[in-house]
C-alpha positions as CSV (number, residue, x, y, z in Angstrom):
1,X,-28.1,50.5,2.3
2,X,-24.9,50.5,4.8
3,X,-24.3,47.3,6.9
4,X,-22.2,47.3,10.0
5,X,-21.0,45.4,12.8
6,X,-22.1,46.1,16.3
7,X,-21.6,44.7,20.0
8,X,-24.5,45.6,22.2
9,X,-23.8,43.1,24.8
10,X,-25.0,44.7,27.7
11,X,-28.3,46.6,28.5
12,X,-27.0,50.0,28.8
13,X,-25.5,49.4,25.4
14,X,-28.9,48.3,23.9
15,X,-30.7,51.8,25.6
16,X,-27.8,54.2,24.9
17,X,-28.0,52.8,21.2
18,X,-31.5,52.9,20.6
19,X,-31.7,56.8,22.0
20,X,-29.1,57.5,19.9
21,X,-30.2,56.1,16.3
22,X,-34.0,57.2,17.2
23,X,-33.0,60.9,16.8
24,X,-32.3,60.0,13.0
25,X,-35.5,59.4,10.3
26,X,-33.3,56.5,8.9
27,X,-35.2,53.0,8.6
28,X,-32.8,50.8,10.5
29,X,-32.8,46.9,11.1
30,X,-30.6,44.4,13.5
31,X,-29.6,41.2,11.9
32,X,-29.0,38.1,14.0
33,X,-28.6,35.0,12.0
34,X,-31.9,35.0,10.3
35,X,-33.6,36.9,12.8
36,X,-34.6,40.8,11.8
37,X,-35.8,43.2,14.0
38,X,-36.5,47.0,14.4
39,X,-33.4,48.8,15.5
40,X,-35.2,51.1,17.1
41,X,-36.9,48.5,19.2
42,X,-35.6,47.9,22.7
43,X,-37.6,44.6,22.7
44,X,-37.1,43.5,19.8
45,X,-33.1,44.1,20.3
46,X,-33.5,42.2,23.5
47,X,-35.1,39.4,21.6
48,X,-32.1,38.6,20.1
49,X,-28.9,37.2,21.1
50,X,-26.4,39.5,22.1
51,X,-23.9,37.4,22.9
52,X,-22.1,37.8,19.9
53,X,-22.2,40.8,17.0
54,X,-25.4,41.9,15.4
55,X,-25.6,43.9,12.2
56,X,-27.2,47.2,11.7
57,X,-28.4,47.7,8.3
58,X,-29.4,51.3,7.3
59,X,-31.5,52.1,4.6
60,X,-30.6,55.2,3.1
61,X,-29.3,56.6,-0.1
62,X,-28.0,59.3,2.5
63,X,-24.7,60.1,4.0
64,X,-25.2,59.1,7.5
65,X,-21.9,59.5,7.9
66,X,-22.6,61.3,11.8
67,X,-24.7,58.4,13.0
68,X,-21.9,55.8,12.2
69,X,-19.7,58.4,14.4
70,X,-22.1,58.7,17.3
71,X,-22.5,54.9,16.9
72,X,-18.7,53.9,16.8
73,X,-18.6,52.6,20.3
74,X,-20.6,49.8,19.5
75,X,-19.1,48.5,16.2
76,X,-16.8,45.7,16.3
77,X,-14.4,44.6,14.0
């Protein structure tokens, strides 16, 4: 499993993000707190508060090396 960091603080953000990682067959979830939600899930992103950074946690034994590329806008620090 690979955990990172991400901003999606504005609705674009959240739609650009979810087109993107729903090309991959990864399971992905966003962490907020103790909240947990399918990343692939507009609504349930939008459930959460975006306000401040959310973590993506992607479960594969994989390289998904090119999805944390495509994704790189998004990941904060």
């Amino acid at each position: 499993m690979k955990s990172i960091s991400l901003l999606l603080n504005t609705t674009q953000s959240v739609k650009n993000f979810v087109n993107t990682i729903s090309q991959y067959d990864y399971d992905m979830d966003l962490r907020c707190g103790r909240y947990v939600v399918d990343a692939k899930s507009i609504l349930g992103i939008f459930s959460l508060d975006l306000n401040r950074p959310v973590v993506l946690e992607i479960h594969s034994d994989s390289d998904c090396s090119e999805l944390v590329e495509k994704i790189s806008k998004y990941i904060c620090q």
